[in-house]
N, C-alpha and C positions, 0 to 999 in steps of 0.2 A: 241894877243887877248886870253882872258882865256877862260877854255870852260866852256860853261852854262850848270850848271846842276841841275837835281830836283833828290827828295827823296821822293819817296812814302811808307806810313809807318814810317816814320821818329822817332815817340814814343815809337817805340818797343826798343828791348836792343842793335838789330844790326842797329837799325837807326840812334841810338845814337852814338855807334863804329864809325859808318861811319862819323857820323857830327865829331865830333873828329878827323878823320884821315882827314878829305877834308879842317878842318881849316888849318892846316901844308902844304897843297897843292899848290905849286906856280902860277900850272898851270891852279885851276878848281876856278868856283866862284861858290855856291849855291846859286841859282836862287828861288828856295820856294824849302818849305818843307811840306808835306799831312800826313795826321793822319787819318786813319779808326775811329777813337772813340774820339777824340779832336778836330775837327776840330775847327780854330778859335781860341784857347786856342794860348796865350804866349808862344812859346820854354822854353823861359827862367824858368817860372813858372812850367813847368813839368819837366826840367832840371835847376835847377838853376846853376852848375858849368858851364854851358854857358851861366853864364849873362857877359854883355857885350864884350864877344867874337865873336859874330855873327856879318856877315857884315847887312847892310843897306838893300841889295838886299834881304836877305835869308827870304823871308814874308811867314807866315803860310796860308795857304790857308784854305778856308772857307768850299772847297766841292772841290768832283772829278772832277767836270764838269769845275772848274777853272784850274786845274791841265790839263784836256785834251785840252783846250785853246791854250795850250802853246807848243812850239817847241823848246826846249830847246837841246845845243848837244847831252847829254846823261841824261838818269834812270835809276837811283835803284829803285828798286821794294824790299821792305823790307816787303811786304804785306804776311799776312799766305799765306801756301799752301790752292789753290782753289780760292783765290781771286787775287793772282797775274797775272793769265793770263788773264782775263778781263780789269783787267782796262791799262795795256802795251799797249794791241793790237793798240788802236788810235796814240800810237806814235810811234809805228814800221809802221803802215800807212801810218804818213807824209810823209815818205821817206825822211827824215833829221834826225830824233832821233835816236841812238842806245841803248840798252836796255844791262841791266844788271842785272838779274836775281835771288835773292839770294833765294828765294821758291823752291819746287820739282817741281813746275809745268811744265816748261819744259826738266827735267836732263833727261828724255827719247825719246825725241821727237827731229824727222828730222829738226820741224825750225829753232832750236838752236846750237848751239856748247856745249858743255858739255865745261865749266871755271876751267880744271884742269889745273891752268899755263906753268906749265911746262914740261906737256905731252902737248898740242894741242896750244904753244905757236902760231903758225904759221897759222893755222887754226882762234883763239882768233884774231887776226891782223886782220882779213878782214869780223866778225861778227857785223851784225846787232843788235842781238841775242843771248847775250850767257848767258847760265845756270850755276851761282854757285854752284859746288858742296856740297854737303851736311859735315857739321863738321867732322863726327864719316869717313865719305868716304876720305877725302882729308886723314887722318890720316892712312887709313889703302891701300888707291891707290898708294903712293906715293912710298912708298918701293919696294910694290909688281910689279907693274908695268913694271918696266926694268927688273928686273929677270924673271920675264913669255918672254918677250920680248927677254929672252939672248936665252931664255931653260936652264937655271941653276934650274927649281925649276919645280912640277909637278904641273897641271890642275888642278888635286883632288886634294878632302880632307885638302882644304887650312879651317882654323877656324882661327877668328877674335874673341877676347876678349877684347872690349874696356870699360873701365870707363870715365864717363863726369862729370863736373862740372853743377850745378844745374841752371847756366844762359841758357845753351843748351834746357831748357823749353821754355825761351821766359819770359816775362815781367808778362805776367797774371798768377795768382797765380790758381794753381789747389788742391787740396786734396795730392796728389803725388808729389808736389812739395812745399807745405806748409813750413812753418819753422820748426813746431813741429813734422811733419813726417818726415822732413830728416834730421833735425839734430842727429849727434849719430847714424846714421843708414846708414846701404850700403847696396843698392838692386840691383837683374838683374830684368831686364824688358824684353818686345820683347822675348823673347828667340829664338836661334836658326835659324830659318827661316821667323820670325813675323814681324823686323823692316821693313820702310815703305826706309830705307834708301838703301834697300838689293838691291832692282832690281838695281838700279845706278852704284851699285857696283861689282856685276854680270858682267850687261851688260861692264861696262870697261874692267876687269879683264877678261871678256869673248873674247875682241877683241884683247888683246894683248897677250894672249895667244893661239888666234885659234881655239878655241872650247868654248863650253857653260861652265860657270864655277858654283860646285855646292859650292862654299863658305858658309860657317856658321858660323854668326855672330849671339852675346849676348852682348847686353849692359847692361852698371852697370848704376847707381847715385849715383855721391859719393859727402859728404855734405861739398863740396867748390864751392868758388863762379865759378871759371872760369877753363877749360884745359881739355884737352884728352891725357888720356895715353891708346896705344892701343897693345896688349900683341897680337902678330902673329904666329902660327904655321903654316908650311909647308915642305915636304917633298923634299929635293936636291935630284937630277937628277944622275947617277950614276957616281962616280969619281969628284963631283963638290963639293967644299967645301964652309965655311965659308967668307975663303980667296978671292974664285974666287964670292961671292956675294958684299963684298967689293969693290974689283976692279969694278963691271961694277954699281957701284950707284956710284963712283969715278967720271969715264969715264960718265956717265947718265946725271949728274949734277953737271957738269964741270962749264960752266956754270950759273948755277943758283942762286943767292945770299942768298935764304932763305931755299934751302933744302938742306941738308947736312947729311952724315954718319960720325957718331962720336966715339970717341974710349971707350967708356961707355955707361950703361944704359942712355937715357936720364931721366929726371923728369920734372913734369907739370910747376914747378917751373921755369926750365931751360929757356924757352920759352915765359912766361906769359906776354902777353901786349906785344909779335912782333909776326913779318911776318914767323916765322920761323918755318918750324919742320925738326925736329932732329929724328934720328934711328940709332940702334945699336943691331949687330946681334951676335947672339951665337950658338955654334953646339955642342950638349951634346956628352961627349965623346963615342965612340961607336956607332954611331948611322947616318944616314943620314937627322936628323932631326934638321930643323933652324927653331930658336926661335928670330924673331925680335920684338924690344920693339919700339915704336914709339909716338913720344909727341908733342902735341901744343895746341895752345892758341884757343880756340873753340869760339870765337868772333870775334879773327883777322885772324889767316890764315885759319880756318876755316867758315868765314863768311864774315866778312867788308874787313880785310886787302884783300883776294885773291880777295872781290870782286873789291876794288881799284885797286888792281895788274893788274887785267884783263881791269879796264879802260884805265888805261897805253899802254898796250901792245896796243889796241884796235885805239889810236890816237895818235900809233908812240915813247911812249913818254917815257923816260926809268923809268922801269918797276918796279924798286925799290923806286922813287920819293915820298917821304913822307912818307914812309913805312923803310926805312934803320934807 
């Protein structure tokens, strides 16, 4: 039996990702698909490169209220931050749906599991509930992570410098993300302490290190369609090298089929349209200070793919399926 699954939000850009990836899926059927602002409207008609790729089952729903009807295995919730945890809660109610969460609404909160695959893989297995982490986060936890984790690298004075691709807005078009504002043009936003993505980030980086973390992160726009390259500063632990931060992402993500250290810079290119992010560390000579670059695809392992990954893990099912 395949598992039934619904998409709320489905007309955004990671709804689409996701119809995408769950066609390839041996395992799952799209049961409907929900729109905040189309309801009723064709798939095909606001996506036509899935005309006639959708099965029979996959019906656009008319309203919420038919979406909450229903009791399907699993949801994506593709809905903005603020409306996604309203409309879940009636199917984390049934006590048969499990939810999967690609909004901030739950990346802080106890009901959830925070959907970093491959730190909380074992925790993700037995969720009701789990929260995708946020694109700009998966790209700059996923390094950091095990080396807080070794003690090879210091609590302080970690800074995050990442740039995204201009899908990381979302579908609706704003002034800031117009065609004629970002073409030809590279900005930081947020600066510093401002993005909404920080606390998530914090709080992770704060647990596997054992202390509150004061990380500072700046995000860029830079005028492509898709990826995140995320430029890492952080201070080695004394006597601990380059070398010895290699080995324990080795050993870390042994493991895991989509995160990997690699023997060069990565680029957005490298990764674009998979599951995958890539890191690559340098230590200026002289100095106790490591400089990791880190890249992926801010649609997939930032958004659709992890949240796929996390269905997988979530009903057993291996964890790369559809996504390799």
């Amino acid at each position: 039996m395949k598992l039934k699954v619904g998409i709320l939000g489905a007309t955004g850009l990671t709804g689409a990702e996701l119809v995408r990836l769950l066609l390839r899926h041996p395992q799952t059927e799209i049961v409907w698909l929900s729109s905040e602002t189309q309801y009723g409207s064709a798939y095909e008609k606001i996506y036509p490169a899935f005309s006639g790729r959708l099965p029979a089952s996959a019906r656009m729903l008319t309203n919420m209220q038919a979406a909450h009807g229903t009791v399907p295995d699993a949801v994506f919730s593709c809905l903005p931050h603020g409306a996604s945890a309203p409309a879940v809660k009636p199917f984390l109610a049934n006590g048969k749906t499990r939810v999967i969460d690609l909004s901030s609404d739950f990346r802080l909160s106890d009901e959830a599991v925070y959907g970093l695959s491959e730190i909380h893989r074992e925790r993700i297995a037995k969720a009701k509930l789990t929260a995708n982490p946020g694109c700009y986060p998966t790209s700059v936890l996923l390094p950091l992570i095990p080396l807080l984790k070794a003690g090879l690298i210091r609590k302080e004075g970690i800074i995050a410098d990442s740039k995204s691709g201009v899908s990381g807005a979302g579908r609706k078009a704003t002034e800031g993300t117009h065609f004629v504002f970002v073409n030809e043009n590279f900005s930081a936003y947020k600066v510093g302490d401002q993005h909404r993505h920080l606390p998530e980030m914090r709080a992770q980086l704060g647990a596997a290190g054992g202390a509150p973390s004061d990380l500072l992160f700046t995000p860029h726009l830079v005028p492509m369609e898709r990826g995140i390259l995320s430029t890492i500063y952080a201070d080695l632990m004394p006597l601990k090298t380059v070398a010895d931060a290699e080995a324990c992402w080795n050993k870390a993500y042994a493991g895991s089929p989509f995160v990997r250290a690699v023997s060069d810079f990565p680029q957005t290119a490298d990764v674009a349209r998979s599951n995958e992010c890539r890191f690559h560390a340098y230590q200026p000579t002289g100095t106790s200070k490591l400089i990791v670059v880190s890249a992926l695809d801010n649609m997939v392992k930032g958004a659709s793919g992890q949240a796929l990954q996390n269905l997988n893990i979530m009903f057993g099912l291996d964890e790369a399926l559809a996504l390799a």
